[in-house]
N, C-alpha and C positions, 0 to 999 in steps of 0.2 A: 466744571464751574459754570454756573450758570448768570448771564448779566441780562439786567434792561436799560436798554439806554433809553432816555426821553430827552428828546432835543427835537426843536420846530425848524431848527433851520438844516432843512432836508439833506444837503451836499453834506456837512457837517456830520450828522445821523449816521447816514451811509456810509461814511472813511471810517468811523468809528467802530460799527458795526463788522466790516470789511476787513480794518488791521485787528480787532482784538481776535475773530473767526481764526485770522492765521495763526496767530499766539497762540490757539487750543480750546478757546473757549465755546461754549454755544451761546448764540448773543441773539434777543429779539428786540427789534427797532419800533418806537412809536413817535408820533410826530405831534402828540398830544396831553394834557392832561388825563384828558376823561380816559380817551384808549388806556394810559397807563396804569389807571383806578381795575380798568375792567381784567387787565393783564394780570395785575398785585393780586385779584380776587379767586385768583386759577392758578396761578404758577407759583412754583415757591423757587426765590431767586435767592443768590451768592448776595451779587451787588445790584444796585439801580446806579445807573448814571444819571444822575438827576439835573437838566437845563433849570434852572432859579428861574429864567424869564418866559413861563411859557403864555400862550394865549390863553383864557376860558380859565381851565381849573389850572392855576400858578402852582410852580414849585413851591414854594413855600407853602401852601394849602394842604400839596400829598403832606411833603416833609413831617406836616404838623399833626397829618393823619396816620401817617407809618408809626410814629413815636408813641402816637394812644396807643396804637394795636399792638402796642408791645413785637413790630416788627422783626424779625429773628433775624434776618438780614442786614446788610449794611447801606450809608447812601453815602454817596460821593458827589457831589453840587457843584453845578458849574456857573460860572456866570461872566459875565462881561466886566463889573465892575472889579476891582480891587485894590478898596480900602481897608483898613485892619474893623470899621467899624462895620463893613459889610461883612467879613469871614466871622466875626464876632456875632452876626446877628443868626448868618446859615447856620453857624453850630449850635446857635441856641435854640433854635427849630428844631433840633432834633439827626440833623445830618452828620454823620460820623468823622466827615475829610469836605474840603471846599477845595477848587482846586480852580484861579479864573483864567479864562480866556485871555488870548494864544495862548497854547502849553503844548509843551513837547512831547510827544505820541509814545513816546519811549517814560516818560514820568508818570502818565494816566495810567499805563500798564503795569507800572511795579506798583502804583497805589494801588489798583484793584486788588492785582495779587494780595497785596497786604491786607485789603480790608476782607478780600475771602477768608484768608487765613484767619482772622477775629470773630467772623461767623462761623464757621464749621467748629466742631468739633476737635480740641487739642490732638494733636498727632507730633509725632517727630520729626523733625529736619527731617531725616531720611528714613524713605520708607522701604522694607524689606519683608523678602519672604523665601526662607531655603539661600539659593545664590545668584536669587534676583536682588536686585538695587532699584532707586529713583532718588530722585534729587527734585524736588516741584521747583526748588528756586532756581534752579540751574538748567533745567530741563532737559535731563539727561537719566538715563536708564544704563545698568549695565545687567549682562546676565554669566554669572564664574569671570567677572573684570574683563568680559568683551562687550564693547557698546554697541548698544541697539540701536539702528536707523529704524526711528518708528515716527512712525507721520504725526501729526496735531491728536488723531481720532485713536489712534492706536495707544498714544502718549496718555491721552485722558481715561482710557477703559481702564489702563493698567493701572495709573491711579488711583480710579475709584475703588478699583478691585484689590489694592493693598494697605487702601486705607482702610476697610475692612475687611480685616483678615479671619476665616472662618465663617464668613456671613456668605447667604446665599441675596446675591442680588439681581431682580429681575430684571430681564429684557426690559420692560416700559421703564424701568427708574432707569437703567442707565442709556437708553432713550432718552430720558426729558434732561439726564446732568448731563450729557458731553454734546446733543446736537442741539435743534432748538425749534424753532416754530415749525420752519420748512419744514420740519422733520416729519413722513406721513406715518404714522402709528401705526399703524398694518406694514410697516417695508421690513423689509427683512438687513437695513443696513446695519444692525447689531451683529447679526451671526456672520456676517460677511466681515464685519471687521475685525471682530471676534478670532476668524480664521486665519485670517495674515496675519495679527498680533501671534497666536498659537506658533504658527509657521517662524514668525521671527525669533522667538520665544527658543526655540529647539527641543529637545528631547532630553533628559524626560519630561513629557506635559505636566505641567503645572495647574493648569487652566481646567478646571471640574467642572463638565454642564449637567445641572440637577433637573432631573425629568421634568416637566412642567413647574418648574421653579425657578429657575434664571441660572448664575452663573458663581463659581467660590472659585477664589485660592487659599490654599492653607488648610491646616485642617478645622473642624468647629471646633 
């Protein structure tokens, strides 16, 4: 899953960015409007976490802009205020969830969740292949009903990889869905995680890497 946050108040940004990272996500941080105009214009994102009060180009401005473009994605709007006539107004911009200021880090996280789930594509509670399992809302894996200790990076390949089943998925896409900006496009940290997943995985491999084509489970 991939998020952007857009929040100006930098300490704020950063925890965000910080606690959703360890949840599994890949998450890019901007501290502006206009940066997040230029982000929107390049990345294709799950969620935006959208600050309402920013400086220069305002929340509400993207918001209003996401909504023309027929957005594919979701937004989730923060703000400081919280009257019913403000949540009333974010939603009518175009933002899918409003959620104000203080809120519990544990609520912002299942709403994401949730609003990825309304973007992607339909899939099933549980995702499977052969006598693998995953559970996305639970975030648990089994393999023949032994649970797999798989890190945030491992948790997200195998995901993406059983949410399509039979598809060949390249290295760069699942580059840009499980890590995030940091991520340098020339690193080899796919195949390397790729590895340890395989290893967790056991025998027999499941996991098919197609010659200059990326990655399948399942069959096509």
């Amino acid at each position: 899953m991939r998020v952007l946050v857009v929040e100006d108040f930098e300490v704020l940004a950063r925890s965000i960015g910080t606690g959703l990272r360890r949840e599994g996500m890949a998450v890019d941080v901007v501290l502006d409007g206009a940066d997040a105009l230029g982000r929107l214009a390049v990345t294709r994102y799950d969620v935006v976490i959208l600050d309402r009060d920013l400086p220069g180009v305002g929340g509400d401005d993207i918001c209003r802009r996401l909504a023309g473009e027929r957005f594919p994605g979701r937004v989730l709007m923060l703000t400081a205020a919280d009257t019913i006539e403000d949540r009333v107004a974010g939603l009518g911009l175009g933002a899918d969830d409003y959620l104000p200021k203080p809120f519990a880090f544990a609520e912002l996280v299942a709403r994401v969740r949730a609003l990825a789930r309304r973007s992607a594509p339909p899939v099933p509670p549980t995702l499977s292949c052969g006598d693998i399992t995953l559970d996305p809302a639970r975030r648990v894996a089994f393999r023949a009903g032994r649970c797999l200790e798989l890190s945030p990076k491992e948790f997200a390949l195998l995901e993406c990889l059983l949410a399509s089943p039979g598809l060949v998925l390249p290295a760069e896409e699942l580059l840009e869905r499980v890590w995030d900006e940091a991520a340098d496009p020339f690193t080899s940290a796919v195949k390397h995680a790729m590895h340890r997943l395989r290893a967790k995985l056991g025998d027999p491999p499941v996991i098919e890497t197609i010659r200059e084509g990326g990655y399948r489970i399942g069959t096509p």
